[in-house]
N, C-alpha and C positions, 0 to 999 in steps of 0.2 A: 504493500500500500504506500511506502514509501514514495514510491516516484508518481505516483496520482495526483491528478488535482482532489483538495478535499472542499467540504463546507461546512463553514464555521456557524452556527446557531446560537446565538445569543437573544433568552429569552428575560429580561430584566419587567418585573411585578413593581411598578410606580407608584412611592406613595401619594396621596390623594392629592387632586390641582398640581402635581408635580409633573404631567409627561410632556407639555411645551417646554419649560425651561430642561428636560433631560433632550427631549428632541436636539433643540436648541443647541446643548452641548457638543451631544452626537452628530453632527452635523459637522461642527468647530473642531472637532478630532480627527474626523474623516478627512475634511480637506485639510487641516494641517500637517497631520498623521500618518495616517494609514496608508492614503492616494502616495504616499512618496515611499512606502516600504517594499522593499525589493520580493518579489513574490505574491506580491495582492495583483488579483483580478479586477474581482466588483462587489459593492456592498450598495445594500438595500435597507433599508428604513422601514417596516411595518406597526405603524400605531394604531392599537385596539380602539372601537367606535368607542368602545366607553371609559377611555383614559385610564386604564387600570395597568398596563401593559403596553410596551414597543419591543419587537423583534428587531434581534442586526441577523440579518441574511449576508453571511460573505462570503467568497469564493477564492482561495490561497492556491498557488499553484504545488506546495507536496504542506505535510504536516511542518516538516522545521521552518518553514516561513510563520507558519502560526506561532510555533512556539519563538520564535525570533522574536514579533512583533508583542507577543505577552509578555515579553522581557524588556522592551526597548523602553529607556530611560524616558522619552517623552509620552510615550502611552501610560506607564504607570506614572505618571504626573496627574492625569486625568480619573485615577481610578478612585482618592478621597472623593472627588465632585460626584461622584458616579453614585458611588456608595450612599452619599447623603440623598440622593434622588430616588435610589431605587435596588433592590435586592437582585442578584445574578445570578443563572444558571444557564451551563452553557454545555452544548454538544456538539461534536466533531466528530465528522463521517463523509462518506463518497455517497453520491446519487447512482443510485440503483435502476432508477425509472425517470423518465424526463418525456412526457408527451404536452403535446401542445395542440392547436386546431386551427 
């Protein structure tokens, strides 16, 4: 699995009136961030109708570019902001099925 592209899942639970300003953030990390680490694809943004939750959809060209970027000094800058917004859980795996229409 090594040499795969994987995708990274990040499911973060918003506490209440907080998922604009976490959007917000996550927005301010991606372009400053993420968009310049070497082995990022694409990343996606999904905020729940009812502001309880936003999903990051990302796409890492093998797993050590993940774990690169969850090490990289300016991303853990962003992880106190994070934490006060909102609780994390995250999942990393390859796409099995991909249809479209």
């Amino acid at each position: 699995m090594s040499d795969q592209s994987v995708i990274l899942i990040n499911l973060l639970k918003v506490k209440p009136g907080k998922q604009d300003a976490l959007i917000a953030l996550l927005k301010q990390n991606t372009d400053a961030v993420i968009r310049t680490l070497p082995g990022w694809k694409t990343t996606r943004l999904i905020a729940a109708k009812d502001g309880a939750s936003v999903v990051i959809y990302s796409e890492w060209e093998n797993p050590a570019a993940v774990e690169a970027m969850r090490s990289d000094p300016r991303m853990t800058a962003y992880f106190p902001e994070i934490i006060e917004l909102a609780s994390l859980d995250s999942v990393m795996g390859s796409a099995v099925l991909s249809e479209s229409r």
